[in-house]
C-alpha positions as CSV (number, residue, x, y, z in Angstrom):
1,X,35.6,58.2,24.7
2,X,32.7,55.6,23.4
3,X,29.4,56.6,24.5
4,X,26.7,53.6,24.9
5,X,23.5,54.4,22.8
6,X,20.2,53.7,24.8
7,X,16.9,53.1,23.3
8,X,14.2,54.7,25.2
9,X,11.2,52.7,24.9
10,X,8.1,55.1,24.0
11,X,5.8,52.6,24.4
12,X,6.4,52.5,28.6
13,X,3.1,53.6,29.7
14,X,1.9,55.4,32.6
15,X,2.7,52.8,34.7
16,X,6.3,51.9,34.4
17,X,7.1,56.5,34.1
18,X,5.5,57.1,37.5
19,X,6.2,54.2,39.5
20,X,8.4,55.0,42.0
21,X,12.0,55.2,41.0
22,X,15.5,56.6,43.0
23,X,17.8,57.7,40.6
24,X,21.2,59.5,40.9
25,X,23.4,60.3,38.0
26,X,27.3,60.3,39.1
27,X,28.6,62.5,36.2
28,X,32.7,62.7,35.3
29,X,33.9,66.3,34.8
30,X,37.8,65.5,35.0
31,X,40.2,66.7,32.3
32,X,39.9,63.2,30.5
33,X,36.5,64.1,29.4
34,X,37.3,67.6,28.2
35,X,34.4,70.8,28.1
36,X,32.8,69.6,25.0
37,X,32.1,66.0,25.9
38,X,31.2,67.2,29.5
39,X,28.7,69.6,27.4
40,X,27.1,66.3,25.8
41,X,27.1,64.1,28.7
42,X,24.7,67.0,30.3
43,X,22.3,66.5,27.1
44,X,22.2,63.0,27.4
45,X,21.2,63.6,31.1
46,X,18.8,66.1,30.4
47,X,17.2,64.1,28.0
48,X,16.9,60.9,30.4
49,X,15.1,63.3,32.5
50,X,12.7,64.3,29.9
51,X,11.8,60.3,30.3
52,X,10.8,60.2,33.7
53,X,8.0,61.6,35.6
54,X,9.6,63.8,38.1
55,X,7.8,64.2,41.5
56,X,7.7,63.3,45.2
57,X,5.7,60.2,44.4
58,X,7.4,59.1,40.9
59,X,10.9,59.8,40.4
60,X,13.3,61.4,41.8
61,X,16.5,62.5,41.2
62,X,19.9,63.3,42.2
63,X,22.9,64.0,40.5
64,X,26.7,64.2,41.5
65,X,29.5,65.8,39.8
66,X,33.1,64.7,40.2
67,X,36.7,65.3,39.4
68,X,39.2,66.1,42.0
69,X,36.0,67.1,44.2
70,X,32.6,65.6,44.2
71,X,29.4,68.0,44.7
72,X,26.3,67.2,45.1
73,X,24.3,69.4,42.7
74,X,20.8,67.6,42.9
75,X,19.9,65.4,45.9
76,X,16.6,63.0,46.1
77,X,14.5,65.4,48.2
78,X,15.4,68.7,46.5
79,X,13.5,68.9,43.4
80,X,9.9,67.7,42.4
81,X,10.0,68.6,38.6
82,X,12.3,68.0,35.8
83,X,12.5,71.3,35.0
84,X,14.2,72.3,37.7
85,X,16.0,69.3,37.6
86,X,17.5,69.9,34.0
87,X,18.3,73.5,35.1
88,X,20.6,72.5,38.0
89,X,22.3,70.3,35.4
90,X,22.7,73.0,32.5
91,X,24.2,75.0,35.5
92,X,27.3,72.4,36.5
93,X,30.6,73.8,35.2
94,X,33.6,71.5,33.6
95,X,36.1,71.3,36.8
96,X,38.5,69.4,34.2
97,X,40.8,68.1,37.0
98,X,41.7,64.8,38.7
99,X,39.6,61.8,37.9
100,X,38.0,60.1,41.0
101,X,35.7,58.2,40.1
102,X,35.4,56.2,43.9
103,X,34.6,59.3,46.1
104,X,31.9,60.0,43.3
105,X,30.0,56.9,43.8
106,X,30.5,56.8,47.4
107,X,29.0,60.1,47.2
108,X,26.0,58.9,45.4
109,X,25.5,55.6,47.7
110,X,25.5,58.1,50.8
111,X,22.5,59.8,48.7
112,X,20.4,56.7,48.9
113,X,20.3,56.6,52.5
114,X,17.4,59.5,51.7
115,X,15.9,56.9,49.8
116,X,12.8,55.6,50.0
117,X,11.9,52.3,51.4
């Protein structure tokens, strides 16, 4: 598995962390990523999350989990603070099963319907 290093710029501002933003992760838990790299895939999500500014107005956030099933575990309207964001993602357990990727992101485009405009 390669994972993609991302530079979070520091420097953003105000501006760019609470202008509104719709965001959904659509995170792989099928046996091809095994528990351990499922365990850092949820740190790297967490600590995107840390990035944002979590709220009604600003960001929000959704998350899917697939493998053989896809579950929503965060949609956009649910949570208004990373905290409890992070949470529902320390809580997702490995399902380590089929890999399918499509029903995952067609999950996550049905999401956006609850976007805003």
């Amino acid at each position: 598995m390669e994972f993609i290093k991302v530079r979070l710029n520091k420097s953003c501002g105000v501006k760019c962390r609470e202008s509104p933003l719709e965001l959904v992760f659509v995170i792989d838990s099928s046996e091809s990523v095994g528990p351990s790299n499922f365990e850092m895939v949820k740190n790297f999500v967490n600590a995107l999350i840390d990035r944002v500014s979590v709220s009604r107005d600003a960001t929000r956030v959704g998350v899917v989990l697939y493998s053989h099933i896809n579950v929503v575990v965060v949609n956009l309207q649910q949570y208004t603070h990373h905290e409890d964001v992070k949470a529902a993602v320390r809580r997702m357990t490995y399902l380590g099963e089929g890999t399918f990727t499509g029903s995952g992101i067609q999950r996550a485009n049905q999401m956006f319907q609850a976007a805003r405009p």
